[in-house]
Backbone as ProteinMPNN parsed JSONL, in Angstrom:
{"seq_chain_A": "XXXXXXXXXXXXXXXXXXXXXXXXXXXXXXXXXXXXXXXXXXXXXXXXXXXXXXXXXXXXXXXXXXXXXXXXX", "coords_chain_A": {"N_chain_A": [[0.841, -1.187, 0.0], [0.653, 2.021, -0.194], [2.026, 4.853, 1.064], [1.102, 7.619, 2.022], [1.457, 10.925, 3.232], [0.425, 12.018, 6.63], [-1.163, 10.321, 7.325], [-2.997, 9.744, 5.166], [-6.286, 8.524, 3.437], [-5.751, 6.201, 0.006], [-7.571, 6.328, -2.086], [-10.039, 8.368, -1.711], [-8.72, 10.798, -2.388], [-7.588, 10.45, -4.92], [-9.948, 9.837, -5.495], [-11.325, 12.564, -5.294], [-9.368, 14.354, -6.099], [-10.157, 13.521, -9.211], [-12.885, 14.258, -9.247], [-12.22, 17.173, -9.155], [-11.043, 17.651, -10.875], [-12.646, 17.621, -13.223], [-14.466, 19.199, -12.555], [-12.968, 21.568, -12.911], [-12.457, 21.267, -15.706], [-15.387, 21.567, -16.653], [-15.718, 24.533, -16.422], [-13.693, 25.635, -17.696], [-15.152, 24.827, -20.205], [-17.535, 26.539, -20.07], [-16.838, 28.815, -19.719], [-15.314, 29.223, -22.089], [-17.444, 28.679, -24.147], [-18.582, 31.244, -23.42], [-17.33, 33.212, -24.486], [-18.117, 32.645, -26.847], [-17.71, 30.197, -28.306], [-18.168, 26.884, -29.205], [-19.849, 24.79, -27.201], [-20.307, 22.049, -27.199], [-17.922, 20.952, -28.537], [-15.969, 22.255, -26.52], [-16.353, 20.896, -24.191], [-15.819, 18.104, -24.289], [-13.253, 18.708, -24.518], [-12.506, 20.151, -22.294], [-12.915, 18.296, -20.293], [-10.964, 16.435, -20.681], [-8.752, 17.757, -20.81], [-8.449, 19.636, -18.232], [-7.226, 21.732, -15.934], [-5.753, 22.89, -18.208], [-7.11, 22.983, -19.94], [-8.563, 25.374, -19.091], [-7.213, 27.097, -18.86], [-6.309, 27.984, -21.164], [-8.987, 28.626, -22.387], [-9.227, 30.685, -20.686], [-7.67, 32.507, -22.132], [-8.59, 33.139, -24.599], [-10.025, 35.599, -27.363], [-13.24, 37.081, -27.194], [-16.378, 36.724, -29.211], [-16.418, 39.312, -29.799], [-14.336, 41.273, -29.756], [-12.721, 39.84, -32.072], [-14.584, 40.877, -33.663], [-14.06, 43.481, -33.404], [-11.4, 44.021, -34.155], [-11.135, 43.892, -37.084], [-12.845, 45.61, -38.766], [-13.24, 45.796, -41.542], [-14.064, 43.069, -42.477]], "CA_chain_A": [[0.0, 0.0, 0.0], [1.511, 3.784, -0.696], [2.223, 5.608, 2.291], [0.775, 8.853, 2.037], [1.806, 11.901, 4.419], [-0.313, 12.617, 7.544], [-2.117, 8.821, 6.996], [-4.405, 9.971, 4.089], [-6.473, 7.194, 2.723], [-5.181, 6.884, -0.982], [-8.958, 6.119, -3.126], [-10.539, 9.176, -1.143], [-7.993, 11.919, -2.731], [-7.898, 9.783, -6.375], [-11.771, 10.545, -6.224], [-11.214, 13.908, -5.059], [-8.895, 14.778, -7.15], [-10.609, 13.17, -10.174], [-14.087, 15.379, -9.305], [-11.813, 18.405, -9.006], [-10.524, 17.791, -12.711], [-13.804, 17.464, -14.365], [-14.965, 20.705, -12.366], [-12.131, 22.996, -13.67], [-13.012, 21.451, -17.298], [-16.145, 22.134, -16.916], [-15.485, 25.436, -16.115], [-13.187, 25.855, -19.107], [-16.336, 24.657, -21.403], [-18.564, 27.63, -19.663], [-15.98, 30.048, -20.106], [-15.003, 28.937, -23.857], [-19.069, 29.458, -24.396], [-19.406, 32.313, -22.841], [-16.55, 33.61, -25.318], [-18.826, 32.988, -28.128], [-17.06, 29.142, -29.263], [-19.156, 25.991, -29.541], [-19.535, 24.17, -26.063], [-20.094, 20.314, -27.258], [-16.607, 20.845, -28.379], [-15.703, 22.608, -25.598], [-17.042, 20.379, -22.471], [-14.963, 16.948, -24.141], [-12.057, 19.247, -24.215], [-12.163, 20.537, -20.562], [-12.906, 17.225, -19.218], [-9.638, 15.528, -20.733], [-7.54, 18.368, -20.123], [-8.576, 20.049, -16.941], [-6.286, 22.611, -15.857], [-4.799, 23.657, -19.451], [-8.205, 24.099, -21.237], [-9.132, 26.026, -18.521], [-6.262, 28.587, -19.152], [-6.745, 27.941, -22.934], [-10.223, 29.062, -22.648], [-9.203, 31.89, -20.632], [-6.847, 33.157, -23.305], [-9.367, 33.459, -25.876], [-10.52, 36.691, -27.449], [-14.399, 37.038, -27.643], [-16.342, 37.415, -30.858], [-16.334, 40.859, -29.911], [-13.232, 41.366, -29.668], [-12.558, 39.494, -33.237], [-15.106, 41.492, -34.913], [-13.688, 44.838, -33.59], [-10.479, 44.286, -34.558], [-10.931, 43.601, -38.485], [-14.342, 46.497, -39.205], [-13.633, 45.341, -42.966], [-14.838, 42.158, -43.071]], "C_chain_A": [[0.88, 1.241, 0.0], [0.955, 4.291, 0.643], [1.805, 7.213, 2.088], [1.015, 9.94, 3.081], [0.379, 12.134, 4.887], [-1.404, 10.817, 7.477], [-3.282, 9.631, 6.4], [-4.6, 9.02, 3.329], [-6.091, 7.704, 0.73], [-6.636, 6.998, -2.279], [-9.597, 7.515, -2.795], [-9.894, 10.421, -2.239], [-8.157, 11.759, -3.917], [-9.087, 10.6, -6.823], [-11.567, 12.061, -6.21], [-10.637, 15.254, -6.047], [-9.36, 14.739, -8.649], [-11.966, 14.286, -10.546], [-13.498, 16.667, -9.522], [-11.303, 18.874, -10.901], [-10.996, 18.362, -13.69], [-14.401, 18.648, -14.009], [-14.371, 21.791, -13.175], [-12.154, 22.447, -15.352], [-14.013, 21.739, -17.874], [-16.591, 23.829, -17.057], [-15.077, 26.051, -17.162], [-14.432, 25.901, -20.129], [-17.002, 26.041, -21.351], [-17.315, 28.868, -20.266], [-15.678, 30.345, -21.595], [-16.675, 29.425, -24.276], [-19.465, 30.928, -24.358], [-18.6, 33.468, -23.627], [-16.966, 33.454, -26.92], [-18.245, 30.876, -29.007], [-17.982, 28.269, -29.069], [-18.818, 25.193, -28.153], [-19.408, 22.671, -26.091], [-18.482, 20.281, -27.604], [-15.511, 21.158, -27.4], [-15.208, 21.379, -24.152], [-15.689, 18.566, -22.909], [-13.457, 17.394, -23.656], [-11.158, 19.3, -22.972], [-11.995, 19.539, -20.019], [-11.595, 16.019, -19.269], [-8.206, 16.361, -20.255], [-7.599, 19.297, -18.903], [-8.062, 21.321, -17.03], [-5.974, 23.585, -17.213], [-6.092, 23.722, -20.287], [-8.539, 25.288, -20.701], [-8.71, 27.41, -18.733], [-6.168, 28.768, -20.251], [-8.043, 28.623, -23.136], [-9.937, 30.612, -21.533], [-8.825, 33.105, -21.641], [-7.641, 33.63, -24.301], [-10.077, 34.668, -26.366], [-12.267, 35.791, -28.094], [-14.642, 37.384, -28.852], [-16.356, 38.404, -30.885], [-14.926, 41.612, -30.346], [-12.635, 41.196, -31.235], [-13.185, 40.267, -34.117], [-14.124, 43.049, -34.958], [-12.284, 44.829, -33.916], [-10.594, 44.261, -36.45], [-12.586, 44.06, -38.754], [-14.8, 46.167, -40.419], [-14.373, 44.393, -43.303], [-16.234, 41.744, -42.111]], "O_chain_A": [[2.051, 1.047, 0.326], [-0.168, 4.18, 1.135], [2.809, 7.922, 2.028], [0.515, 9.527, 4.127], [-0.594, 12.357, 4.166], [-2.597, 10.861, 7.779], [-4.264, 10.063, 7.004], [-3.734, 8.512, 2.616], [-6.112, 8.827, 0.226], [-6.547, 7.752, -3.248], [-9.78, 8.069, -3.879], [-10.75, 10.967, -2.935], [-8.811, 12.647, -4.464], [-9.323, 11.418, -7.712], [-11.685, 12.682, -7.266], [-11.045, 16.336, -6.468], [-9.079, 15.696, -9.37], [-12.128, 14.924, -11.587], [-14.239, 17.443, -10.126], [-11.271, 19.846, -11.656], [-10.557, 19.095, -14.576], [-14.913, 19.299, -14.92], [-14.934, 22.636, -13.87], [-11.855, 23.278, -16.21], [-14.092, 22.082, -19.054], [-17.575, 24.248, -17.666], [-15.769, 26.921, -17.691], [-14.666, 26.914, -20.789], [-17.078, 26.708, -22.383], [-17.316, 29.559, -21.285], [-15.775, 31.435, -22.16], [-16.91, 30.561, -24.687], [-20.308, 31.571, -24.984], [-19.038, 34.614, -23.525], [-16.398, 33.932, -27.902], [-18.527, 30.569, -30.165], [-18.984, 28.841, -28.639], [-17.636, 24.933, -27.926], [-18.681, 22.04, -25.324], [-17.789, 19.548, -26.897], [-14.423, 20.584, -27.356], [-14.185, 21.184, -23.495], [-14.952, 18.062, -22.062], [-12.711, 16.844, -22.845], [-10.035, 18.918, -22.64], [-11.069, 19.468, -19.211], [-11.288, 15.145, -18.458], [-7.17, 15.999, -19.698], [-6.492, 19.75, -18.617], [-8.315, 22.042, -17.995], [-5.974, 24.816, -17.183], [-6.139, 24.469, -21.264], [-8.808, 26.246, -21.426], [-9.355, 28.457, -18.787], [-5.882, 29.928, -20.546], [-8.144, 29.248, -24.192], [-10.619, 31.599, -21.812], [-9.384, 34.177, -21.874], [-7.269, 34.649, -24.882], [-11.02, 34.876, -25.603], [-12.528, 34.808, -28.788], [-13.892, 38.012, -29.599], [-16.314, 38.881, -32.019], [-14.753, 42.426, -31.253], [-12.108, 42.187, -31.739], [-12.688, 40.487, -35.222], [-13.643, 43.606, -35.945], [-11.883, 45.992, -33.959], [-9.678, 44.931, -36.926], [-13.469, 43.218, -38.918], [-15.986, 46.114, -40.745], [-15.235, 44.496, -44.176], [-17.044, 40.915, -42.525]]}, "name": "protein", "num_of_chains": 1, "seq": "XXXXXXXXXXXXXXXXXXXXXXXXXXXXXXXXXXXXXXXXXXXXXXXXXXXXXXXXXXXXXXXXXXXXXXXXX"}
């Protein structure tokens, strides 16, 4: 069995950690949406990469943003 600091059971944290994943990808999805991009593509995204869509979907300029930069087209 894996010794964990402070005796923390090790399935408990796994889960914990695992729910915490799928939150901050979900999160990413909402945010990517809410930026104007398509969320079914979104939500698989977040939930495989967690963390790094999340800051990927921060990064993203809105369609606002896209339109006002280029008035021409």
């Amino acid at each position: 069995m894996l010794n964990l600091p402070f005796n923390l059971p090790f399935w408990p944290i796994v889960i914990g950690a695992g729910i915490l994943h799928f939150a901050i990808g979900t999160v990413a999805a909402i945010v990517a949406k809410n930026k104007g991009r398509n969320f079914t593509i979104w939500l698989p995204l977040g939930l495989f990469a967690g963390t790094p869509a999340l800051i990927a979907a921060w990064r993203l300029e809105g369609q606002a943003d896209r339109v006002s930069e280029n008035p021409n087209q």
